[in-house]
C-alpha positions as CSV (number, residue, x, y, z in Angstrom):
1,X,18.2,18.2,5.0
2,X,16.0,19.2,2.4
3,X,15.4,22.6,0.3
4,X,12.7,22.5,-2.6
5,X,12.4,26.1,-3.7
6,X,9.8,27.6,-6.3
7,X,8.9,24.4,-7.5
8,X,6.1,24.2,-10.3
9,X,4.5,21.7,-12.1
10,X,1.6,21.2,-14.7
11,X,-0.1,18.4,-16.3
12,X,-1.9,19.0,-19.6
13,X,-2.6,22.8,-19.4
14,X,-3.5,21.8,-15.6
15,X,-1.4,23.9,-12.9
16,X,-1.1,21.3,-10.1
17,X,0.9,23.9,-8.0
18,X,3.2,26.8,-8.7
19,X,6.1,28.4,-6.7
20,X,6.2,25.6,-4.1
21,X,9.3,26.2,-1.7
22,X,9.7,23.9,1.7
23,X,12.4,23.4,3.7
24,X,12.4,19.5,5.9
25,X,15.0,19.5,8.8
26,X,15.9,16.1,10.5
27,X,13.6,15.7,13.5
28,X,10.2,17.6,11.8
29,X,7.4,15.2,11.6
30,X,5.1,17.0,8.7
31,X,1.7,15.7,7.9
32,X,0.7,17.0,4.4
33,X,-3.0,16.9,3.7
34,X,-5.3,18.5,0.6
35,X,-7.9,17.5,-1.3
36,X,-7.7,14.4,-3.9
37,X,-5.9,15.6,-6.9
38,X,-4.4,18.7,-5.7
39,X,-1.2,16.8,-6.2
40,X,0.5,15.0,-2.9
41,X,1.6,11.5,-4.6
42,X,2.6,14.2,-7.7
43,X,5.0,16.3,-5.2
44,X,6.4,13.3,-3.4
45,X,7.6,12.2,-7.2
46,X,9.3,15.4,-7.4
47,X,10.8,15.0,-4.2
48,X,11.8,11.5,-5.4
49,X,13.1,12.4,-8.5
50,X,11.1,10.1,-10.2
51,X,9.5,13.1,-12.3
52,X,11.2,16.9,-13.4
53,X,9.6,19.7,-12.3
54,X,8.4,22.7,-14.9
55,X,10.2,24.9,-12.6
56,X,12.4,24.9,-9.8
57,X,14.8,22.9,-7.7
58,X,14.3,20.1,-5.5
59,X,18.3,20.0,-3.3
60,X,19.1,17.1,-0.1
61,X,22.1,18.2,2.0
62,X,24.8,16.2,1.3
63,X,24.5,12.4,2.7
64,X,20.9,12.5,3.1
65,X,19.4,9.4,3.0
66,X,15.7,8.5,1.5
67,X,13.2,6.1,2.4
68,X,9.7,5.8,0.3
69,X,6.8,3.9,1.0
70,X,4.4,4.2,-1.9
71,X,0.5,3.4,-1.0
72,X,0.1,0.4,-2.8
73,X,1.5,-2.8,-4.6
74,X,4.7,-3.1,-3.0
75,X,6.6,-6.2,-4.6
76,X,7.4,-9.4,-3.0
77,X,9.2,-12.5,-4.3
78,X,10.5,-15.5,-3.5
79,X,12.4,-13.7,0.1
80,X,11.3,-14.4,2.9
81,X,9.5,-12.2,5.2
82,X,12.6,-11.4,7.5
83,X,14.9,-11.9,3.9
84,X,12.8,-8.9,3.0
85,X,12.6,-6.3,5.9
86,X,16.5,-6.9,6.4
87,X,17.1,-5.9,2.5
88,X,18.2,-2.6,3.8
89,X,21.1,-2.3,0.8
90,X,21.5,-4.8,-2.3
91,X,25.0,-5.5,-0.8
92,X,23.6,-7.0,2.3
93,X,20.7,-8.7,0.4
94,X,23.0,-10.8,-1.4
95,X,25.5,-11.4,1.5
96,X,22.4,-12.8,3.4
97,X,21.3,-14.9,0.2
98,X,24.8,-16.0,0.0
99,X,25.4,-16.8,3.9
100,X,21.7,-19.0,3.6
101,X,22.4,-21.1,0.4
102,X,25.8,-22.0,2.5
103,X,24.4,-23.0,5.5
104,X,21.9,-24.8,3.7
105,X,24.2,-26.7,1.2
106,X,26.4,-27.3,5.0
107,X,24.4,-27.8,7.7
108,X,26.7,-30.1,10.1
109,X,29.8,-27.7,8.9
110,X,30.6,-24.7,11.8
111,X,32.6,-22.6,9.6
112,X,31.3,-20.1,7.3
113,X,32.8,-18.7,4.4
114,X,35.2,-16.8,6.0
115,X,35.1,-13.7,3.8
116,X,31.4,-13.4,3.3
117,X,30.9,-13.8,7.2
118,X,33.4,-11.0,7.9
119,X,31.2,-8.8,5.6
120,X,28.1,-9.8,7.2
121,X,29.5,-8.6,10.7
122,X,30.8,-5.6,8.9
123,X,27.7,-4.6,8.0
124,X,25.9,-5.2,11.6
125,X,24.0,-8.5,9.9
126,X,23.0,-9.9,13.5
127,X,22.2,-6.6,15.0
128,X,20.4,-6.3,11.3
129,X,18.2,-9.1,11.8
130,X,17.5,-8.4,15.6
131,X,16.3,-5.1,15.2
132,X,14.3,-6.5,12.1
133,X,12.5,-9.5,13.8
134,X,12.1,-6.9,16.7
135,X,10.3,-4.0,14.2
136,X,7.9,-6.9,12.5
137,X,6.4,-8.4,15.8
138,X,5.5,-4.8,16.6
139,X,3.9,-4.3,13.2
140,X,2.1,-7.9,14.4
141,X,3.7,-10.5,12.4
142,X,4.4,-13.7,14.6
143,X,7.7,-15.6,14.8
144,X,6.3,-18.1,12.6
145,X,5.6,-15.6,9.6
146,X,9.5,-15.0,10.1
147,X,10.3,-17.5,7.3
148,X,7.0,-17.4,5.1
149,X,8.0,-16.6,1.6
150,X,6.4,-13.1,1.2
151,X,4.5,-14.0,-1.8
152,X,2.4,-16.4,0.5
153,X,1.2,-13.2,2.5
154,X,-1.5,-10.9,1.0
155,X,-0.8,-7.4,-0.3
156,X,-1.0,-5.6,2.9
157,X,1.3,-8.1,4.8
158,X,3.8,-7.4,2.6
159,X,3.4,-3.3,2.6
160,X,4.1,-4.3,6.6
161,X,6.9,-5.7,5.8
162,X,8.4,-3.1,3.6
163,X,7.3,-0.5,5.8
164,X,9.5,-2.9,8.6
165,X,12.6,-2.6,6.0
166,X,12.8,1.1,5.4
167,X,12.6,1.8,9.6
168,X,15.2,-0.7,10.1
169,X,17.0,1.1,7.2
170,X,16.2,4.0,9.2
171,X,17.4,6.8,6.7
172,X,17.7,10.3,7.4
173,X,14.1,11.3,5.4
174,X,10.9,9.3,5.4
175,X,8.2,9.8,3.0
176,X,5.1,8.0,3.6
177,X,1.9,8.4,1.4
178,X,-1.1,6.7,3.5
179,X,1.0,3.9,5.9
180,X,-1.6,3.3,8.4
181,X,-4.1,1.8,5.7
182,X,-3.1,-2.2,6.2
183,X,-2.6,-1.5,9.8
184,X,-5.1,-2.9,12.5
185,X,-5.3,-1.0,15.9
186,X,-2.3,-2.3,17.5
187,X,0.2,-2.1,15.0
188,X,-0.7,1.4,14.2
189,X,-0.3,2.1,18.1
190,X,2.9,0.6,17.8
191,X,4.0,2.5,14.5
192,X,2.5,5.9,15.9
193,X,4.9,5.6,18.9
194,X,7.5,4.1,17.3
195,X,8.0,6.9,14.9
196,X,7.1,10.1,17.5
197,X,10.6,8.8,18.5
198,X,12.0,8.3,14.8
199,X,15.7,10.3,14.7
200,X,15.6,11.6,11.2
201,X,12.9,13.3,9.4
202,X,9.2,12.5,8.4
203,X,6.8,13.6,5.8
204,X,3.8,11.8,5.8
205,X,0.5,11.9,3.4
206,X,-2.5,10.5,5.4
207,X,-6.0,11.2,5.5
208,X,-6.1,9.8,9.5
209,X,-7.0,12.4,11.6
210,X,-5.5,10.9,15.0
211,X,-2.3,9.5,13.0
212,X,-1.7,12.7,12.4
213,X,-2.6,14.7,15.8
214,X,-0.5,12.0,17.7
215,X,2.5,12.5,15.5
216,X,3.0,15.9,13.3
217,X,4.8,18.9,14.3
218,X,3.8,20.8,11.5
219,X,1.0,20.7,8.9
220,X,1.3,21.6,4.8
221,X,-2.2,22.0,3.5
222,X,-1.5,21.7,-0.7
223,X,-4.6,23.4,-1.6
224,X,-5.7,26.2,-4.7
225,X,-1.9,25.4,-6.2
226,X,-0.1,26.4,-3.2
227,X,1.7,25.0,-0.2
228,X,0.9,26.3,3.3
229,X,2.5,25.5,6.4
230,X,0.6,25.6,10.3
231,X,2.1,25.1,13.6
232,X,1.7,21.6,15.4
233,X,-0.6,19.0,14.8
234,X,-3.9,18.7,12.7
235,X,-6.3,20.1,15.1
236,X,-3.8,22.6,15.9
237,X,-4.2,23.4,11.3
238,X,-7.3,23.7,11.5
239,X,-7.8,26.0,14.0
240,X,-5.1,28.1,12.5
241,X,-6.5,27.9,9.3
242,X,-10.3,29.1,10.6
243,X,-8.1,31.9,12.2
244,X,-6.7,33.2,8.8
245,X,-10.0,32.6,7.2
246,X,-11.5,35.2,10.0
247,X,-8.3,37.4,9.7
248,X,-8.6,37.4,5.7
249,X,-12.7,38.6,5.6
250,X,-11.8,40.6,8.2
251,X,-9.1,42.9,6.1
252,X,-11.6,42.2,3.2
253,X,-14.5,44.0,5.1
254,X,-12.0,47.0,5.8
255,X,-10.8,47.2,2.6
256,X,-14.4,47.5,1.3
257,X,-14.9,50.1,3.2
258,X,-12.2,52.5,2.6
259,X,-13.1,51.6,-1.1
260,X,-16.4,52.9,0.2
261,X,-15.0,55.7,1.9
């Protein structure tokens, strides 16, 4: 779903990593952890195109689809809550703008525009908005926040509701650089669960140690300008990566010696 192979990149003489290669099939749920500034919001830009690499290729099989959420200041205007975690293509934005400022200019008139409704099935609108409302009151919004302008709502609420868009969206690649932080305790339970049965596949920066043991299948530690991969879940990293440690002095001890020798 996703190749990146010897990918490189520098900033001012700095080497943030060098011959980076990865490859993300649809079901892996990766955490990707390392300290601050070795370069995880810098190699999801890559992934999303939004910067070049020095070197190297960043490839999506054909049709892949790719859903973002950045860590902060998400923007909200003058949709509504729902208007905004439906917004799942501009098409079907605008239908739905189109379909409201109908029914509002027509409220004792049954029929729709014909053409514009026929779209809106087309697309799955109601099934749209079901599964919308659905994926917001499990990320603890209440029906009544349904048709607050999002602009009313502080900037967490709205990261929510983003974060509601792109799984309703559901595309075949998720990249996700610290969700849990404007989640209280039940919504994160909710959003843990929810995506531990997500059908395409995850990548996910977060410095949440229990996020990350409850959901990953695999680890990448971006650390010294490389990328390393461990087996399973965070605990299940860093017990791996205490056993290379031990493995590494120990072929460092026996290489002294024969040097010895």
């Amino acid at each position: 779903m996703l190749t990146i192979s010897e990918l490189s990149k520098s900033y001012g003489g700095r080497t943030l990593f060098s011959g980076v290669s990865l490859q993300v099939n649809r079901g892996d749920r990766i955490g990707l952890v390392g300290p601050n500034g070795a370069g995880k919001s810098t190699f999801f830009s890559l992934v999303l195109q939004q910067e070049q690499p020095d070197e190297g290729e960043v490839a999506f099989q054909r049709g892949t689809t790719l859903g973002f959420l950045p860590q902060e200041s998400a923007p909200a205007g003058e949709e509504t809550v729902v208007e905004l975690a439906t917004a799942v293509s501009p098409e079907f934005a605008e239908i739905s703008r189109k379909l409201k400022a109908w029914n509002a200019a027509h409220p004792d008139e049954l029929d729709h525009e014909d053409d514009l409704h026929a779209r809106f099935n087309e697309l799955g609108g109601y099934q749209i908005e079901a599964r919308a409302k659905s994926i917001l009151k499990g990320l603890s919004f209440r029906d009544a926040d349904f048709d607050r302008p999002a602009r009313e709502m502080s900037g967490g609420w709205v990261m929510r509701a983003h974060l509601a868009r792109l799984l309703v969206a559901e595309p075949a690649l998720l990249l996700l650089d610290e969700p849990t932080n404007h989640l209280d305790l039940e919504a994160l339970l909710w959003f843990q669960d929810y995506l531990t049965r997500y059908p395409g596949g995850l990548v996910v920066i977060s410095h949440d140690r229990a996020f990350l043991n409850a959901l990953c299948t695999g680890m990448l530690e971006l650390r010294g300008g490389r990328l390393h991969y461990y087996h399973g879940n965070y605990d299940n990293f860093l017990q791996e990566k205490e056993a290379r440690k031990d493995q590494q002095a120990a072929l460092f001890k026996n290489q002294q010696r024969e040097i010895a020798h």
